[in-house]
C-alpha positions as CSV (number, residue, x, y, z in Angstrom):
1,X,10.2,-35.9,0.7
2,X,10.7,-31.9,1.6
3,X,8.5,-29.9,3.0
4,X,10.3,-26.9,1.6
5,X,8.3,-24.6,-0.8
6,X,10.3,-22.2,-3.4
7,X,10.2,-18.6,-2.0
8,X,8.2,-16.3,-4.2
9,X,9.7,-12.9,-5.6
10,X,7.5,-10.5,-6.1
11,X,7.9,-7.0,-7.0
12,X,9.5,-4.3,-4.4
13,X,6.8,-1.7,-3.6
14,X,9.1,0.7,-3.7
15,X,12.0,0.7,-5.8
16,X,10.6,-1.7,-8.0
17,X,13.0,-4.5,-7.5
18,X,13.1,-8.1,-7.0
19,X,12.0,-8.8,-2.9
20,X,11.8,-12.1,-1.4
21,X,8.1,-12.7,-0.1
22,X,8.7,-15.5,2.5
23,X,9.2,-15.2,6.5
24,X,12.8,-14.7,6.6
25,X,12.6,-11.1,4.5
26,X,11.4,-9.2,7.7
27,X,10.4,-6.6,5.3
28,X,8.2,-8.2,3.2
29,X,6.9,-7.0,0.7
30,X,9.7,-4.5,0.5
31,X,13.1,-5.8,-0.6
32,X,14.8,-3.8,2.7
33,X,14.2,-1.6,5.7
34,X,14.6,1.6,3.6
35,X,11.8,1.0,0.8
36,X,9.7,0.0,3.9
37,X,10.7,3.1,5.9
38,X,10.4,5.7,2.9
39,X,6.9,3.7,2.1
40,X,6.1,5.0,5.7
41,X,7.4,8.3,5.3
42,X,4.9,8.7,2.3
43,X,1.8,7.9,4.0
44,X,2.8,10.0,7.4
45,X,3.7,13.3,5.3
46,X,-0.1,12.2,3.3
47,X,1.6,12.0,-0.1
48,X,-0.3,8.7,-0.1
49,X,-4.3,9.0,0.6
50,X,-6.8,6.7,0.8
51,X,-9.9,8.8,-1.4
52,X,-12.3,9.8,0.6
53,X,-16.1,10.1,-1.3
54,X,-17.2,12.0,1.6
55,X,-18.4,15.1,-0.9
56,X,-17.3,18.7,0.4
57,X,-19.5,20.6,2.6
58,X,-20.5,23.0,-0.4
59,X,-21.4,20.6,-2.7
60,X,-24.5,21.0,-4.2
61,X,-26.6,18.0,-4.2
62,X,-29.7,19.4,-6.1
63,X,-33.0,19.7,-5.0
64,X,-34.4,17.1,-2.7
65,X,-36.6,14.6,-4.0
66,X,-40.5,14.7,-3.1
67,X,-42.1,12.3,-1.4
């Protein structure tokens, strides 16, 4: 009996090609250290943003409600 389990492929975040999702792809989910290092690049130079529903400071929320 083997205890080994088929590696999955999944999708490369960033180039969109095949990447092995198991513990010997270091890089995982990426397929290679340069999808994971442009991936970083993106989210240090904020072309990738979390939204934030924090609503500007001159946003008009009506009038309050009365109590």
């Amino acid at each position: 009996m083997s205890n080994h389990t088929p590696e999955r492929m999944v999708t490369c975040p960033g180039c969109g090609g095949p990447s092995v999702y198991a513990p010997r792809n270091r890089y995982r989910p990426f397929c290679s250290e340069r999808c994971k290092n442009h991936d970083l690049g993106a989210w240090a130079s904020e072309e990738h943003r979390m939204p934030d529903p924090t609503p500007p400071d001159d946003f008009d929320l009506g009038t309050p409600p009365l109590q």
